[in-house]
VOLO-998975 format. One line per 3 residues: number of its first residue (from 1); their letters; for each residue y, x, z of C-alpha. Coordinates in steps of 0.1 Angstrom, whole numbers, plus 5000, padded with zeros to 4 digits. Layout:
NUM = A = Y X Z | ... .
//
This chain:
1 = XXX = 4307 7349 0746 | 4301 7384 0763 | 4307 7410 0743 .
4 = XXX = 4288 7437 0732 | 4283 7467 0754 | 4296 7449 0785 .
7 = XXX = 4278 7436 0815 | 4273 7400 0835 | 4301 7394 0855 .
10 = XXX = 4289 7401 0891 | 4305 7372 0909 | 4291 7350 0879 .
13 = XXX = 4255 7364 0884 | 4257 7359 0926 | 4272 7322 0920 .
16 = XXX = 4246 7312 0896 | 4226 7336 0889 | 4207 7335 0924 .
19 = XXX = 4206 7298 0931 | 4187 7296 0898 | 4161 7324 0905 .
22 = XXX = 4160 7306 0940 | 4152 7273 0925 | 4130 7284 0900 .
25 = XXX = 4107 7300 0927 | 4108 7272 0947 | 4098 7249 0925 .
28 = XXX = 4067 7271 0913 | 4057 7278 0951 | 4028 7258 0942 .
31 = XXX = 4016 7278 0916 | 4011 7311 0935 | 4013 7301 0969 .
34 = XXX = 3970 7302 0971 | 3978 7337 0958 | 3999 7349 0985 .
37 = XXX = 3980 7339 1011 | 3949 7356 0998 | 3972 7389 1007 .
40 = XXX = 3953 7406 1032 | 3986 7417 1055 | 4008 7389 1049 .
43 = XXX = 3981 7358 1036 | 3980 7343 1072 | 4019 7339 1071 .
46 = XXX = 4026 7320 1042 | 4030 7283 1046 | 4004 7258 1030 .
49 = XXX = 4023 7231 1011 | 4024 7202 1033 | 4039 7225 1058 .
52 = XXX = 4063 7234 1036 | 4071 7193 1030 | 4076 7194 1068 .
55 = XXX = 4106 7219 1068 | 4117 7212 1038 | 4126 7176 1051 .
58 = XXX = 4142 7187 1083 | 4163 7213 1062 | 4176 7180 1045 .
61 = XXX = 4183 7168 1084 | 4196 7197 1091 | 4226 7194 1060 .
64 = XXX = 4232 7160 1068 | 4241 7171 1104 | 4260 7200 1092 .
67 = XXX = 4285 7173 1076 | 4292 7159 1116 | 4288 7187 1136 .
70 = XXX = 4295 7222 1109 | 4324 7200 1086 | 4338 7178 1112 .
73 = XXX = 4334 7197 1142 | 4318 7165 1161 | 4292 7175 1183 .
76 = XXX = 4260 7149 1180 | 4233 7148 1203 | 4218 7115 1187 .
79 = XXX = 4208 7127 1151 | 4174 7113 1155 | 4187 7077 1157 .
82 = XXX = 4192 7081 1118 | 4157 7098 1112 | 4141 7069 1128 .
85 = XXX = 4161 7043 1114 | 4151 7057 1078 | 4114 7054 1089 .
88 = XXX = 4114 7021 1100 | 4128 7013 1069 | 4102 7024 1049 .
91 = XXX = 4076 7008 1075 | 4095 6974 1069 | 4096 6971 1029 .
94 = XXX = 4063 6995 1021 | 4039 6984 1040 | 4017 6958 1059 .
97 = XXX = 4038 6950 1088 | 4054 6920 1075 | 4016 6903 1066 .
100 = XXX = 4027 6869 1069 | 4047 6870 1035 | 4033 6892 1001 .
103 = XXX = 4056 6904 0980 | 4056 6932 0953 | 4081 6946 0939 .
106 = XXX = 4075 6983 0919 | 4046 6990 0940 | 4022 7016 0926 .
109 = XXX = 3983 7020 0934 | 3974 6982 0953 | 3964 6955 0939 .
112 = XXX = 3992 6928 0940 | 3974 6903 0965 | 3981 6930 0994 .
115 = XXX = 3998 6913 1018 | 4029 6925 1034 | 4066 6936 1017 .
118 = XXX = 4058 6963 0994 | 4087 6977 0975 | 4089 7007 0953 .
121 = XXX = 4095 7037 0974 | 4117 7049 0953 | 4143 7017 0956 .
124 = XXX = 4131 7018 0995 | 4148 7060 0997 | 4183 7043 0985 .
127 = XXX = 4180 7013 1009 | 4172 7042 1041 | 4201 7063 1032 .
130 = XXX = 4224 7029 1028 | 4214 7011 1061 | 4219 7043 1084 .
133 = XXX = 4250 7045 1068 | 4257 7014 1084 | 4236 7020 1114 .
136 = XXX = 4265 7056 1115 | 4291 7037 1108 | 4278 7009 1141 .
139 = XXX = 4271 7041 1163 | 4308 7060 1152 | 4335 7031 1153 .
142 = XXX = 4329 7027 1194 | 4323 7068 1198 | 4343 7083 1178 .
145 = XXX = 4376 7077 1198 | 4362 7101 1222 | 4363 7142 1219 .
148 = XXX = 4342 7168 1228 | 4318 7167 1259 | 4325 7125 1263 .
151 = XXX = 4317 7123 1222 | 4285 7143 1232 | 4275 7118 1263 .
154 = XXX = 4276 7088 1241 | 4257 7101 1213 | 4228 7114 1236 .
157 = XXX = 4230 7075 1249 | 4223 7060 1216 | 4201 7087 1206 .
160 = XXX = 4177 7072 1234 | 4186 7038 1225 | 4165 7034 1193 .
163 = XXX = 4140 7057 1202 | 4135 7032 1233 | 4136 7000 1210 .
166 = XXX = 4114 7012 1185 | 4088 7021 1215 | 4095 6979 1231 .
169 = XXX = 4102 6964 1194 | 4067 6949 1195 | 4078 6916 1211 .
172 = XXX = 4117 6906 1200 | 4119 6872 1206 | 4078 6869 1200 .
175 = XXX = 4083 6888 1167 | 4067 6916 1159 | 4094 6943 1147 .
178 = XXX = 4081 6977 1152 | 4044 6975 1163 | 4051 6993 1195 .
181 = XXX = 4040 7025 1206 | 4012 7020 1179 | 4034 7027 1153 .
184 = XXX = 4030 7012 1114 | 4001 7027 1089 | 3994 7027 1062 .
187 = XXX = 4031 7034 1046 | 4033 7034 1008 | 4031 7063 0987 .
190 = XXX = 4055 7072 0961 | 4043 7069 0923 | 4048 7064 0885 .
193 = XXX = 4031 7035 0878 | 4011 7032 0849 | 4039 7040 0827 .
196 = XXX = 4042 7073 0843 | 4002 7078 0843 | 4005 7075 0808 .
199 = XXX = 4027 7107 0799 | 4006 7125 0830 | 4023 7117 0859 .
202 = XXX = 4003 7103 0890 | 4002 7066 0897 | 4002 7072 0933 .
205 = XXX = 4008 7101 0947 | 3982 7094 0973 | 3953 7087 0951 .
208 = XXX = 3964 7123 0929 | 3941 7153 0935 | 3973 7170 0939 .
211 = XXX = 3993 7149 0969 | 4004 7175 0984 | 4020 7194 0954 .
214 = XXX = 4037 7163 0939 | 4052 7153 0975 | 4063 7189 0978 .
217 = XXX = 4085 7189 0942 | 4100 7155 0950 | 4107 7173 0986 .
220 = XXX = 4125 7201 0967 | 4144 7173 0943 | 4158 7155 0971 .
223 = XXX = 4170 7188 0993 | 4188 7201 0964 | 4205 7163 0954 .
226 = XXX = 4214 7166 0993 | 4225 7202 0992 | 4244 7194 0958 .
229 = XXX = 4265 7165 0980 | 4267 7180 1009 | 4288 7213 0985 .
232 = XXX = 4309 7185 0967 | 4316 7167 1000 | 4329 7202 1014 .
235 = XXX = 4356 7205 0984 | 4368 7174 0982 | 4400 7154 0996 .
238 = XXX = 4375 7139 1023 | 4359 7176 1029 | 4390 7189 1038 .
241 = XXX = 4402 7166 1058 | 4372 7168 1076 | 4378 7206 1083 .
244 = XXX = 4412 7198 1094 | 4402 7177 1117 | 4377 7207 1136 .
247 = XXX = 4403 7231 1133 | 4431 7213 1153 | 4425 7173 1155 .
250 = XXX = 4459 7173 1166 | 4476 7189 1138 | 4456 7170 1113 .
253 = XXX = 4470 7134 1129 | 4503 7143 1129 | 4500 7156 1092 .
256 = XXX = 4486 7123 1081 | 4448 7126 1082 | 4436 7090 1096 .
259 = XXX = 4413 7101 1121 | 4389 7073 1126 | 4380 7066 1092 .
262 = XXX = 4377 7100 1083 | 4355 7108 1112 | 4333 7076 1108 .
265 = XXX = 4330 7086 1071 | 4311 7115 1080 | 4286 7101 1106 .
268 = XXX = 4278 7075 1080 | 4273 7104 1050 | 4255 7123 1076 .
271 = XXX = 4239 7095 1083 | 4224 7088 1051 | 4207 7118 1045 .
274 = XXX = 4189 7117 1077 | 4178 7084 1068 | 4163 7095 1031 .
277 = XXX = 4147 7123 1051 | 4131 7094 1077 | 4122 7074 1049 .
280 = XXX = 4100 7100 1030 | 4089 7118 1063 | 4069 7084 1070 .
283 = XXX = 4059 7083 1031 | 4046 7116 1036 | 4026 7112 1066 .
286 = XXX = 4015 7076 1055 | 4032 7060 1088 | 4061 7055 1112 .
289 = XXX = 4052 7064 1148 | 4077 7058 1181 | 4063 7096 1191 .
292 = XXX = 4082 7115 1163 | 4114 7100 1175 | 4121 7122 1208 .
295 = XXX = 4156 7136 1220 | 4144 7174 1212 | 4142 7167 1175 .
298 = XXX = 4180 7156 1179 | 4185 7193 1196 | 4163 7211 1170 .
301 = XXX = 4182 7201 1144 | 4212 7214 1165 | 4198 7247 1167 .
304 = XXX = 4191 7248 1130 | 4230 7244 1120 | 4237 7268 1146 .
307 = XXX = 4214 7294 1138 | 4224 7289 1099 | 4262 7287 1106 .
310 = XXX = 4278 7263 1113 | 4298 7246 1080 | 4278 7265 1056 .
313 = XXX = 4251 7245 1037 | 4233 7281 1029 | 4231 7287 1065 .
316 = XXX = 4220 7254 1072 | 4196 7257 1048 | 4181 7290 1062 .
319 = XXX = 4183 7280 1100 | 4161 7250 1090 | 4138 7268 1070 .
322 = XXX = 4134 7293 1093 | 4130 7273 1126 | 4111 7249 1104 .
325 = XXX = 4086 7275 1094 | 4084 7286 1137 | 4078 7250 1146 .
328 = XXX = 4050 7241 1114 | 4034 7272 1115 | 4047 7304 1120 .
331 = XXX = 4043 7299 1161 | 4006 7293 1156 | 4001 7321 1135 .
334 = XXX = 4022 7345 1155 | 3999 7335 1189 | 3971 7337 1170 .
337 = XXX = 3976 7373 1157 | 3985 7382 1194 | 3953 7368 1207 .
340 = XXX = 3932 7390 1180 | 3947 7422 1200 | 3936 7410 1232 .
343 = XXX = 3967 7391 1243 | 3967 7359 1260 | 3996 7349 1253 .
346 = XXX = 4003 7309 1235 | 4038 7307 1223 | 4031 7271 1210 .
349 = XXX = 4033 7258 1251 | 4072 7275 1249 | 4084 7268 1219 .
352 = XXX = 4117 7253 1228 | 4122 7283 1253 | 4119 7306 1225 .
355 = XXX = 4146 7284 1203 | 4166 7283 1234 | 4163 7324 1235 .
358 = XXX = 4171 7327 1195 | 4200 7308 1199 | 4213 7325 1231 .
361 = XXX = 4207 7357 1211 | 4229 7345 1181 | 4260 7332 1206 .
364 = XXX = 4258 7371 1218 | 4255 7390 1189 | 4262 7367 1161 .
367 = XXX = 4283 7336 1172 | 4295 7324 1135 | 4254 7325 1121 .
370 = XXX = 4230 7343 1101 | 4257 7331 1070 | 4291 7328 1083 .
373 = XXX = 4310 7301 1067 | 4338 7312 1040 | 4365 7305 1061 .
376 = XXX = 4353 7319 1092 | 4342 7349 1076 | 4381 7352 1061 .
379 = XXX = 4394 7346 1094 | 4374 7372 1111 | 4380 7401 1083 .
382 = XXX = 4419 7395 1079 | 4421 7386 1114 | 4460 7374 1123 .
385 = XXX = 4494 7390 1117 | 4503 7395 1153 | 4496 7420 1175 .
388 = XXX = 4476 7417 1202 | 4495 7409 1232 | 4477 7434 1249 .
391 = XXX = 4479 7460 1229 | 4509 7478 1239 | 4499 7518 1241 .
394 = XXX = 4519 7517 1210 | 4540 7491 1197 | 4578 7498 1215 .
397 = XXX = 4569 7529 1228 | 4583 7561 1212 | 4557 7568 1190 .
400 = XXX = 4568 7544 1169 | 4607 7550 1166 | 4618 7571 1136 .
403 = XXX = 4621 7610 1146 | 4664 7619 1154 | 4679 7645 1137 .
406 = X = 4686 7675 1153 .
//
């Protein structure tokens, strides 16, 4: 207990004390958000809620990457193989695409003659993450054997590889897989049931008057499960090993670390949470389309863990709520605003330049991120023991004997 007349630990009150008040806000965003953007300076600014769904589920991408690229030190250019893996498996078990066979199991809000697969969404989350771990784990065994710009190379091949089979899956072997360019709709919505219905809770979450407030809290629940990982992953055994292996690969094999299965183990946990993201994304949006699955989402995310910091889950979790916010709305609003002044000027058309520009800005100014990751930041304030080779004005020189006496 704290005694009388003394006051909160600082330290305690910044480790828990924030993420509380941070969590608390977020989850009643809802509540005022019709508020703030009746603001007159700022209204226009503020996100609507199914924007914020949008970046709040490529902040979860964004984490999961963090785990390859920020823990590992593995640089992958195919991220978006995972997000559409996750969405296809929605599209498979939650909808109509299968309409030769029926079968229900936990589905909420149809009537139980609808043909197709149609499993809970819930169950069909936990199958996403689980098959792009194997789909990571398929990818990493022949890649990860290579380093830096060759590891790069391969993953930009298979990042185009699914991408380019869900867009042709419409005739494997005269079976309809993917639908094609057309995409799969309608997708399932996530629900309660009637049980839940009972206690308050929607049945669907597409039939609710409130859709867009329940898929944002379930947003919010699944960033902070993935965020809560992704901190546990960082400690642990495996965590460490990982950052062993981006500091010196070299070192780390000849103390022991097996390299393979240390590196595969984080493209598949990577892995998975790109495919939950995938999964709800194409919940969300009521369908899995080949035109969301593009080689500049795989860079976006990039630029997220970049801009955050790389290794550190906070700054991965402002670079993608920040570039998430640019690429939803803030873009949009920003030209807009220009236009009312009498400026043509559209930054929507160079959006990616503008990314490209942040990110140069950060390499100059602020190469370690907006939140530099703990053991970065210790390396850069208690620098090394050594002196600088170059600095020899005056180490040897006379300045630095003791004084004779006369």
């Amino acid at each position: 207990m704290v005694e009388r007349g003394r006051s909160l630990d600082p330290d305690l009150l910044k480790r828990f004390g924030l993420p509380v008040a941070a969590i608390l806000l977020a989850f009643l965003y809802p509540k005022y958000v019709e508020t703030l953007r009746d603001i007159p300076a700022i209204g226009d600014f503020v996100p609507s809620l199914s924007s914020v769904v949008i970046m709040i589920v490529f902040t979860m991408m964004a984490v999961g990457l963090n785990i390859v690229v920020g823990y590992a030190g593995l640089l992958d250019l195919g991220y978006v193989a995972f997000y559409a893996a996750g969405a296809y498996m929605a599209a498979w078990f939650a909808s109509q695409q299968f309409d030769q066979w029926t079968f229900h199991f936990g589905s909420v809000g149809m009537s139980k003659d609808v043909p197709g697969i149609h499993l809970s969404i819930w169950l069909v989350l936990l199958m996403a993450g689980f098959f792009t771990m194997v789909v990571g784990i398929l990818i990493g065994l022949p890649t990860l054997r290579l380093r830096g710009d060759y590891l790069a190379i391969v993953t930009l091949g298979f990042g185009e590889i699914v991408p380019q089979a869900v867009r042709n899956g419409d005739n494997v072997f005269g079976f309809d897989l993917t639908h094609g360019t057309f995409g799969v709709s309608p997708i399932d919505s996530p629900g309660f049931g009637s049980i839940g219905e009972s206690i308050g809770l929607p049945l669907s979450y597409q039939q609710s008057f409130d859709r867009a407030q329940w898929f944002y809290w379930t947003a919010v629940v699944l960033l902070l499960i993935t965020v809560f990982c992704s901190v546990r992953l960082r400690d642990s055994r495996l965590g460490r090993a990982w950052i062993a292996i981006r500091e010196d690969e070299t070192a780390a094999a000849a103390m022991g670390v097996p390299l393979m299965r240390v590196k595969t183990w984080s493209y598949a946990l990577g892995a998975f949470f790109g495919g939950v993201a995938g999964a709800f994304y194409s919940s969300f949006r009521s369908g899995a389309f080949p035109a969301d699955f593009y080689f500049n989402i795989s860079v976006f995310l990039l630029c997220m863990v970049i801009l955050g910091g790389m290794g550190s889950v906070w700054g991965a979790l402002l670079g993608g709520m920040i570039l998430g916010y640019l690429n939803v709305e803030g873009l949009a609003t920003i030209g807009s605003k220009v236009n009312e002044v009498g400026i043509e000027f559209d930054p929507t058309k160079y959006q990616f330049g503008i990314y490209g520009a942040i990110i140069v800005l950060m390499m100059l100014f602020r190469p370690t991120g907006l939140i530099t990751e703990r053991r970065h930041k210790q390396e850069l304030e208690e620098g090394t023991a050594d002196t600088p080779t170059y600095d020899v004005t005056h180490e040897g020189s006379d300045t630095d004997r003791e004084p004779k006496n006369d």
